[in-house]
ZAMARGU-4260 file (C-alpha; in steps of 0.2 Angstrom, whole numbers, plus 5000, padded with zeros to 4 digits):
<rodrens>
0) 5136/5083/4895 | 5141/5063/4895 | 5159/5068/4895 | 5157/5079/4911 | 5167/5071/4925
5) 5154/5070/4938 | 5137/5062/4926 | 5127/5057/4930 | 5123/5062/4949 | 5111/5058/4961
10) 5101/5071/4952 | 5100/5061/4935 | 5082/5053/4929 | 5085/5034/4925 | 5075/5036/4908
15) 5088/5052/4904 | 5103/5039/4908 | 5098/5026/4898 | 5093/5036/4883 | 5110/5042/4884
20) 5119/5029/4890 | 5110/5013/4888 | 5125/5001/4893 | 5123/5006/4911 | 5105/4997/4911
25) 5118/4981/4915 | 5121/4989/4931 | 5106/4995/4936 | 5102/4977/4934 | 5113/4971/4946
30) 5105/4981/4958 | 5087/4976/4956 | 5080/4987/4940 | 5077/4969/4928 | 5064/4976/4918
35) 5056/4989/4931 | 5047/5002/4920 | 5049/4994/4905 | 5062/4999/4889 | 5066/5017/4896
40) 5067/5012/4914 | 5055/5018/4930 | 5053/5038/4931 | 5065/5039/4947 | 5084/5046/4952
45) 5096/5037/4954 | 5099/5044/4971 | 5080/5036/4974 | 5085/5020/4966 | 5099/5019/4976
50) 5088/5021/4994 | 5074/5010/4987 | 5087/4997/4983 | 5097/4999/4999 | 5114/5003/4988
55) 5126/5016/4993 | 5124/5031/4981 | 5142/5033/4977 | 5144/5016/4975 | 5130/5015/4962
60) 5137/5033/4951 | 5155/5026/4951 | 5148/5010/4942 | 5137/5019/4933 | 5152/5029/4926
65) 5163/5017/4925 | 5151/5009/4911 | 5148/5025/4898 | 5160/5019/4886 | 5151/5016/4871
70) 5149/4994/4870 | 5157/4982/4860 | 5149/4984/4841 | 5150/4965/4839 | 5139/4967/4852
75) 5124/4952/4847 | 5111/4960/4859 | 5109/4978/4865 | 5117/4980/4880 | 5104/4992/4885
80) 5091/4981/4881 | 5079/4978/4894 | 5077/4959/4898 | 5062/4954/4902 | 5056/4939/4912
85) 5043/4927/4921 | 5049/4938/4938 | 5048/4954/4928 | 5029/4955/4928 | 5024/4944/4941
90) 5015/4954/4952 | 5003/4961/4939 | 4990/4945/4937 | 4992/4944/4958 | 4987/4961/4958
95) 4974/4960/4945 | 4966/4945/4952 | 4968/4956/4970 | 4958/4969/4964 | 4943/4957/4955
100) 4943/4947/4970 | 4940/4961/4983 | 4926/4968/4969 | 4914/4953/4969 | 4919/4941/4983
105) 4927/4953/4994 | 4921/4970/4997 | 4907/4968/4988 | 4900/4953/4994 | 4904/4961/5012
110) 4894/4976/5007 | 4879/4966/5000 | 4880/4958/5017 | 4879/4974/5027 | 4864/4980/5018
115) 4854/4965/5020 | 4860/4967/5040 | 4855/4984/5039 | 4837/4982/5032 | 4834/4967/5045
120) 4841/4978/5059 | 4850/4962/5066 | 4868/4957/5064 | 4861/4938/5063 | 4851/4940/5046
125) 4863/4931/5036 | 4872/4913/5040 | 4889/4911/5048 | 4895/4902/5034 | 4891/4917/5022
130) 4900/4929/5032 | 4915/4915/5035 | 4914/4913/5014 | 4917/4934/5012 | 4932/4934/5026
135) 4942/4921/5018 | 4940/4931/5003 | 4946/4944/5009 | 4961/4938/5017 | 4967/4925/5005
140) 4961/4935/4990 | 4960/4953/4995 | 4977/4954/5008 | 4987/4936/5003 | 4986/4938/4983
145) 4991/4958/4984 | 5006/4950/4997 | 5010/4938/4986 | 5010/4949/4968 | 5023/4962/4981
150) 5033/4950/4987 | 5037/4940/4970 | 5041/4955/4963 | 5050/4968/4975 | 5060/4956/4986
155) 5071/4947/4974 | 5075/4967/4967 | 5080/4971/4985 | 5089/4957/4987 | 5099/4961/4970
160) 5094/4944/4964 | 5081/4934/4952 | 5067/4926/4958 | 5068/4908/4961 | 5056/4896/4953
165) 5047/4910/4944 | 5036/4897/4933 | 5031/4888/4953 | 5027/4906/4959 | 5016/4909/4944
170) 5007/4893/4947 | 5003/4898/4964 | 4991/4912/4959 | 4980/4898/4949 | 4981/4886/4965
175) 4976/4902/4977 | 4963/4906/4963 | 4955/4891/4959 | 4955/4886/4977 | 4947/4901/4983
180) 4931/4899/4972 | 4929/4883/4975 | 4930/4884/4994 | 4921/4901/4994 | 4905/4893/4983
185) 4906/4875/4993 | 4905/4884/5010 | 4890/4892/5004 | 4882/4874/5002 | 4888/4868/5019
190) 4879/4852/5025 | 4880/4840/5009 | 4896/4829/5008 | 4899/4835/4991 | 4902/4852/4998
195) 4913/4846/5012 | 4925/4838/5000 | 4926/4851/4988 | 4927/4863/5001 | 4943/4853/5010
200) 4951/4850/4992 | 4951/4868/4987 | 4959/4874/5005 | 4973/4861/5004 | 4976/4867/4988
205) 4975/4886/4995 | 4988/4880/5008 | 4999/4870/4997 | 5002/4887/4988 | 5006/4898/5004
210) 5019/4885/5009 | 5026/4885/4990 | 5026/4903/4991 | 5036/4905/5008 | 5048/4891/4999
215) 5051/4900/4984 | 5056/4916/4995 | 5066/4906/5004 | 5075/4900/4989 | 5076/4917/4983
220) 5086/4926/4999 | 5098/4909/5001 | 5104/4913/4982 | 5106/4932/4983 | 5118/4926/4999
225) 5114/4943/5007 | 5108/4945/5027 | 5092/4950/5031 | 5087/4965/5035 | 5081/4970/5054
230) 5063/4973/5045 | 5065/4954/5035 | 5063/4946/5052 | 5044/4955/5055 | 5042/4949/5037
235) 5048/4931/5040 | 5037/4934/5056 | 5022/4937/5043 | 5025/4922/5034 | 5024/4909/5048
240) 5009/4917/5053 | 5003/4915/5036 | 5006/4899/5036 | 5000/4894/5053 | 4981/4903/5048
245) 4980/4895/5031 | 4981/4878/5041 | 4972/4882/5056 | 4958/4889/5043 | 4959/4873/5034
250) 4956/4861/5053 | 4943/4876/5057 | 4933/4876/5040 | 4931/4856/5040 | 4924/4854/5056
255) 4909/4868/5055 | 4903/4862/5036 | 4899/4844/5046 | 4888/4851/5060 | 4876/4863/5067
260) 4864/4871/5079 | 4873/4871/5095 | 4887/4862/5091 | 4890/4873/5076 | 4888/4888/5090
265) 4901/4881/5102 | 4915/4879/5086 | 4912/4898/5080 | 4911/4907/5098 | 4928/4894/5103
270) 4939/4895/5089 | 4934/4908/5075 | 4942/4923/5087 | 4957/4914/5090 | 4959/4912/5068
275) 4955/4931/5068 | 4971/4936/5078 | 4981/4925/5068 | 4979/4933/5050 | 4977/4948/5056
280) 4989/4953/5070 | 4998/4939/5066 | 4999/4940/5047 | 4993/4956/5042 | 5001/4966/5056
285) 5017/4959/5056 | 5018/4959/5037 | 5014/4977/5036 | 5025/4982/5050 | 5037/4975/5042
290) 5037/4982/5025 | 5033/4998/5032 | 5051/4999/5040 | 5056/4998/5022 | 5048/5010/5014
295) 5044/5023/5023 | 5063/5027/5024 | 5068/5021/5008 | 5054/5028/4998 | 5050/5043/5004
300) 5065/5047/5015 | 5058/5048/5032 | 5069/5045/5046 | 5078/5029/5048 | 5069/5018/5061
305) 5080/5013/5076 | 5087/4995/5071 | 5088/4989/5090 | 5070/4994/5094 | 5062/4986/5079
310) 5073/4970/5084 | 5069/4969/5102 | 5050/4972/5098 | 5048/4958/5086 | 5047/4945/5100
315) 5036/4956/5110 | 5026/4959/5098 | 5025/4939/5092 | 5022/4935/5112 | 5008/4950/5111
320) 4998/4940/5097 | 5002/4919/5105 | 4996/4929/5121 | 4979/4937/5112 | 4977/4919/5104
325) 4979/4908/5119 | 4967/4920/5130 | 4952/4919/5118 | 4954/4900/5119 | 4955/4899/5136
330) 4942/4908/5139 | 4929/4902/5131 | 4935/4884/5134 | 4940/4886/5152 | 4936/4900/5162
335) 4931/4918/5161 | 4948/4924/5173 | 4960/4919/5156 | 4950/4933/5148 | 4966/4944/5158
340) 4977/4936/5147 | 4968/4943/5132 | 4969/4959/5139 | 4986/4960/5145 | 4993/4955/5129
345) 4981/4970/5118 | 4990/4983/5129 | 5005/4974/5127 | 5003/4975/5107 | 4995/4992/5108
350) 5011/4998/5119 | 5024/4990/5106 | 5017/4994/5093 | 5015/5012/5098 | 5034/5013/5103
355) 5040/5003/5087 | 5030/5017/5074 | 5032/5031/5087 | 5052/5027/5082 | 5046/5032/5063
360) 5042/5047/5065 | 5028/5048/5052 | 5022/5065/5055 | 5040/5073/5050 | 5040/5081/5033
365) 5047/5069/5018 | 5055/5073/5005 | 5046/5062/4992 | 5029/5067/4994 | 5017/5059/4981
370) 4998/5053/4981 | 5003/5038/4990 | 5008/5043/5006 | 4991/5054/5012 | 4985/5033/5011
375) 5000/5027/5021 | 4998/5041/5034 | 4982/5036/5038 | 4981/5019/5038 | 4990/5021/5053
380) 4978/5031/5062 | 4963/5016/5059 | 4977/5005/5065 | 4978/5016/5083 | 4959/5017/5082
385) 4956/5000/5080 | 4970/4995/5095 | 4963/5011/5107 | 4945/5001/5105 | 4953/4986/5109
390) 4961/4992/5124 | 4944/5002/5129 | 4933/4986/5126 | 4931/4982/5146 | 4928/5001/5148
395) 4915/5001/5137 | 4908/4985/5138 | 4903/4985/5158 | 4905/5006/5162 | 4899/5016/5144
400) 4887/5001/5138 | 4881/4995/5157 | 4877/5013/5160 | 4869/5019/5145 | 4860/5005/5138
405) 4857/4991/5151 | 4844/4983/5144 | 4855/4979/5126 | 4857/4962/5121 | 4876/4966/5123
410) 4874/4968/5140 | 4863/4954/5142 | 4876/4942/5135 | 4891/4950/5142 | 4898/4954/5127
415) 4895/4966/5113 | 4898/4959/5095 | 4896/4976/5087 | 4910/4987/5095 | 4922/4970/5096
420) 4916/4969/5076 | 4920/4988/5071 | 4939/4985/5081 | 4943/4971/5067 | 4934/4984/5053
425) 4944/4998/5058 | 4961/4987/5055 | 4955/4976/5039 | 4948/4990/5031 | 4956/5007/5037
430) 4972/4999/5040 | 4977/4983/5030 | 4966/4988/5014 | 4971/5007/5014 | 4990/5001/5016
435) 4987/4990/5002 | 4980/5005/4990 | 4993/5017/4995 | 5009/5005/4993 | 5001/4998/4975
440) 4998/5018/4968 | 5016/5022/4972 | 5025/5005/4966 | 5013/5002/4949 | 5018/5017/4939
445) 5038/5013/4944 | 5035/4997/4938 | 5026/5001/4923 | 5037/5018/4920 | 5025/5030/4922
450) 5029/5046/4931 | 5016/5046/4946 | 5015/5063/4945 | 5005/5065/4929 | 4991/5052/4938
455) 4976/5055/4947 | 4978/5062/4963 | 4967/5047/4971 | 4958/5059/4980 | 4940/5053/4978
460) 4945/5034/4985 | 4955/5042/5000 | 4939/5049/5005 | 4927/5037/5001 | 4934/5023/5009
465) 4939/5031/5024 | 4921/5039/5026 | 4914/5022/5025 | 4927/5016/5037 | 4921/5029/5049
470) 4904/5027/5047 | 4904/5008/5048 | 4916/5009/5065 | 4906/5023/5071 | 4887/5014/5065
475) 4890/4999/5070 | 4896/5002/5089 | 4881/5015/5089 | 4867/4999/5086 | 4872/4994/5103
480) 4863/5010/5108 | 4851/5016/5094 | 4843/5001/5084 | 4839/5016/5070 | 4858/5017/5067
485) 4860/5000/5056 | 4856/5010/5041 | 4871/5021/5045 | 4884/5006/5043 | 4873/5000/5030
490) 4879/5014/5019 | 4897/5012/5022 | 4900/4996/5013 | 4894/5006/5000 | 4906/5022/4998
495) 4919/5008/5002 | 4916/4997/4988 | 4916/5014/4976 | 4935/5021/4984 | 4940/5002/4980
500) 4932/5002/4963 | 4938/5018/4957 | 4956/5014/4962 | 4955/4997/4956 | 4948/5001/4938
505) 4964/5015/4939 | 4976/5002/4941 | 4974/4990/4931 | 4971/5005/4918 | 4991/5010/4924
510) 4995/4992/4921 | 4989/4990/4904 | 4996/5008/4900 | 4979/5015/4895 | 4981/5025/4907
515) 4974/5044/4905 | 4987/5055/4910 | 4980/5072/4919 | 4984/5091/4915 | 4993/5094/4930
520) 4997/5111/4935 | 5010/5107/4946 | 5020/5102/4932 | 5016/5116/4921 | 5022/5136/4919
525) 5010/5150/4922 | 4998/5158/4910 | 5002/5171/4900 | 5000/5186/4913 | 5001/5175/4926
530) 5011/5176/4940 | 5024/5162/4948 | 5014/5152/4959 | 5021/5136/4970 | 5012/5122/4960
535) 5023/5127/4944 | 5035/5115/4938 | 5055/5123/4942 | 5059/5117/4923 | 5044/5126/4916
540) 5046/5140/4923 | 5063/5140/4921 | 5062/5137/4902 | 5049/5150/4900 | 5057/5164/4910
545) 5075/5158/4909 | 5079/5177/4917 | 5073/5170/4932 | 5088/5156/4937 | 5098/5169/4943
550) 5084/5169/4960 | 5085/5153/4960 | 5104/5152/4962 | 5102/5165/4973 | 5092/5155/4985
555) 5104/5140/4984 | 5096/5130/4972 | 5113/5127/4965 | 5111/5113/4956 | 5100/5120/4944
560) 5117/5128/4936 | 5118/5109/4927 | 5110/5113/4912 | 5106/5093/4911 | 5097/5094/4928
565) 5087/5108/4923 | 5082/5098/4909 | 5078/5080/4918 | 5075/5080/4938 | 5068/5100/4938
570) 5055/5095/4927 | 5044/5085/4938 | 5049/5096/4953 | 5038/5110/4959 | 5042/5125/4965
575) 5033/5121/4984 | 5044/5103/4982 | 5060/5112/4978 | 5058/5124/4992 | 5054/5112/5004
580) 5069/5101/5001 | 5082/5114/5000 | 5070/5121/5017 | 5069/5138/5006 | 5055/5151/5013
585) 5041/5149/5001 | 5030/5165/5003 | 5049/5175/5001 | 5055/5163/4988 | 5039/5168/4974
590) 5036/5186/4977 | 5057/5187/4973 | 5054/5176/4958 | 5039/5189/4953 | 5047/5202/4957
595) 5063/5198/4948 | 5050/5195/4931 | 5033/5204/4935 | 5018/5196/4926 | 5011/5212/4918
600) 5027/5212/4909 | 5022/5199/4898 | 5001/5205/4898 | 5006/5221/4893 | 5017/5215/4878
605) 5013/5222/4860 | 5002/5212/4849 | 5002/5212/4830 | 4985/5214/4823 | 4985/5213/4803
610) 4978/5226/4793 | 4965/5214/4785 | 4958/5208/4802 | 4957/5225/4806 | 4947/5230/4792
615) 4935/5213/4793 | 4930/5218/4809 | 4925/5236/4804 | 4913/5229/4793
</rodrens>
């Protein structure tokens, strides 16, 4: 099989290729694998290495068979070896300190706050600085560390290049840790001078990190030599921004721990909105916009996005957010009128962004479908949600509000708090944190070598946190009307806290390979009796009912007349998948497979039954 001229193919598993021709892991390390799914390599094709890591396919197979010559037997080290470093495992403490952040100081603490908000009816029960504590946590330590862990890890392999200063980059998580529980405790004790200072010490120290991080990326793409990418610039767009809110947060956080009252008031209703813009349409959206060019093609083999429309949206989509920005100030500290620009630069956003995604065509059917993407999917919709609210907040606020409820306290001050609330909900939550659960369940498994098919499905936390989502979007803009409804968005922090727990405790399961691994039937043949259904595995099937390859040649599943592919990539191929990539009718497809092998064939087979048991069961 080695010898054939044209092995491997696109076709072939990576753990099949290095089991049989471990010498060509020195390639697959050029290109980005270094250490990715441990010893036997990340259970992939190298036609999907080949898209994730942007190299030509051809290019990648003629290197890859340019090496299966046996290596040198003076060799002092394996050459397939994998070589593992600092860089290798990088993202797993970020992600692990992700996931216990968001589950005490994060979510949790969000959701302990909403219920004490719920019980009191009032969204002034608990202190500004409480609330300001459980943000930061969730955008340095929820959003920034998962950014972080990613980006240490997957850039550098996209890049086809080591990370720079991987012993600097480890130091950052401890600097972003240790700086975001002290700052989160002292705010809590806002007022004494002790607090202050250990509040301003641990936020430089969160800000030196972030500017050590963007320099060790730097670093990093300067030695690979390589250009970036249209969908690096929304990325290097990101980091500025993240750089910008982890200073301005810094300014912002040492002048409201010194006063309060009415000078306290003036700070937050002044410059807390403006600071909300900038890590989250700034640095989240950007960021995610971003990444999302990259993977939705390369992972999962959706339409290329359009390289010109991504590129001459980036500044529009910048100018968008300064616009946003500059409006809220303005506003507040000038006059109402520069509330236009605020407004003029959502649709503006809302407008780009809607072309920009349109251009992805998300809805079309991918190839690589896998738990992840139902996540992905989605989080695009609470993205749309949350900017359609935005765009409908003047609507709302003096035609839906001022006609249904004119005696509100949103009416009364001009401004309702709960719908402008549930639009940043609807994008932290629905689509920043649901992004962040869907790109982490597809790249953990790669990296840890685990074939993300025999995992859970993660179908209890897609529909926990997104019923949480809706009913705490949907709650909290319904107090405006109904003072009963605060026990609805009381609950939602709730179910969202469990999804997030669930996939969390998954995770880091995966990433200390203790994993369970589930019986899945799509991998598996039918029952004895059964007949061929669409969730089977192609290489079960096949092996139990080897009569049936001739349908599938047949139906131009030609490839499958490799015996080695139907011994690697047809076993974690369903017959639904295989259909649907080769655009194969399914309904016509199984009742010619059955057809060809009925079922009752193998029910009605003779069974021996020995005389003795025979005998015994007479008695």
């Amino acid at each position: 099989m080695i010898a054939s001229r044209d092995w491997p193919d696109q076709d072939t598993l990576i753990p099949d290729l290095l089991s049989q021709t471990p010498q060509a892991r020195q390639v697959l390390d050029r290109y980005g694998l270094r250490g990715c799914g441990g010893e036997n390599g990340p259970h992939e094709t190298l036609g999907f290495f080949a898209r994730a890591h942007d190299v030509p396919v051809q290019q990648l197979l003629d290197d890859v068979r340019a090496h299966r010559a046996p290596p040198a037997p003076q060799a002092a080290v394996p050459l397939g070896a994998a070589r593992v470093s600092v860089g290798d495992t990088i993202y797993r403490p970020f992600f692990k300190a992700g996931i216990a952040t968001v589950l005490t100081m994060g979510a949790v603490w969000g959701a302990w706050l909403l219920v004490r908000i719920a019980w009191s009816g009032s969204f002034t029960a608990v202190g500004i600085h409480e609330v300001n504590a459980h943000g930061h946590a969730q955008i340095f330590g929820w959003i920034g560390l998962f950014v972080m862990g990613f980006a240490y890890q997957a850039f550098p392999r996209f890049k086809h290049v080591e990370l720079s200063h991987p012993r600097v980059a480890y130091a950052t998580l401890w600097m972003m840790l240790i700086g975001l529980v002290v700052r989160s405790s002292a705010q809590l004790a806002a007022g004494a001078t002790w607090a202050w200072w250990l509040a301003a010490s641990a936020s430089t120290l969160e800000t030196a990190a972030v500017l050590l991080f963007v320099g060790i990326l730097i670093a990093t793409w300067r030695q690979s030599g390589k250009a970036l990418a249209y969908y690096d610039y929304y990325i290097a767009a990101a980091l500025g921004w993240f750089v910008v809110q982890a200073v301005y947060e810094s300014v912002y956080l040492a002048a409201t721990m010194t006063v309060s009252g009415e000078w306290l008031l003036a700070l937050v209703s002044t410059w807390q909105a403006p600071l909300r813009d900038v890590q989250i349409h700034g640095f989240g959206l950007m960021m995610v916009l971003g990444v999302s060019q990259r993977i939705f093609h390369h992972f999962y083999n959706l339409p290329e996005p359009n390289r010109r429309v991504s590129l001459t949206l980036l500044p529009v989509l910048n100018l968008a957010v300064i616009g946003e920005i500059a409006g809220l100030f303005l506003m507040r500290a000038h006059h109402h009128a520069w509330a236009g620009l605020w407004y003029v630069s959502v649709v503006v956003l809302t407008a780009g962004v809607a072309v920009l995604v349109g251009n992805w065509r998300l809805g079309s059917r991918a190839s690589d479908v896998d738990r992840s993407l139902k996540f992905l999917r989605m989080a695009y919709v609470w993205l749309f949600i949350s900017l359609g609210m935005l765009v409908a907040l003047p609507v709302y606020q003096y035609g839906l509000l001022a006609y249904l409820a004119p005696h509100s306290e949103a009416v009364q001050l001009g401004f309702s708090h709960a719908f402008y609330g549930a639009t940043r909900h609807a994008i932290t939550v629905g689509f920043l944190s649901l992004m962040i659960v869907g790109v982490a369940a597809k790249v953990v498994p790669t990296l840890n070598g685990v074939n993300p098919r025999v995992l859970s499905s993660l179908w209890a936390p897609f529909l926990l946190i997104n019923l949480g989502c809706a009913l705490r979007v949907f709650g909290q803009t319904l107090t405006d009307f109904v003072p009963h409804a605060f026990p609805v968005a009381g609950v939602s922090g709730l179910l969202e806290v469990s999804g997030l727990a669930i996939w969390g405790v998954h995770l880091w399961c995966v990433m200390n390979s203790r994993v369970s691994l589930r019986q899945s039937s799509t991998l598996s043949a039918p029952a004895l009796g059964a007949p061929v259904r669409a969730e089977h595995g192609v290489g079960a099937v096949l092996e139990q009912r080897p009569e049936l390859l001739e349908v599938f040649l047949e139906h131009g599943f030609s490839t499958l007349a490799k015996p080695h592919l139907r011994a690697t990539i047809a076993r974690v191929v369903t017959i639904e998948q295989a259909c649907r990539r080769k655009e194969v009718d399914l309904t016509a497809f199984l009742t010619a497979l059955n057809r060809r092998s009925p079922p009752s064939m193998a029910a009605c087979s003779p069974v021996f039954i020995p005389r003795e048991a025979i005998q015994i069961a007479k008695r």
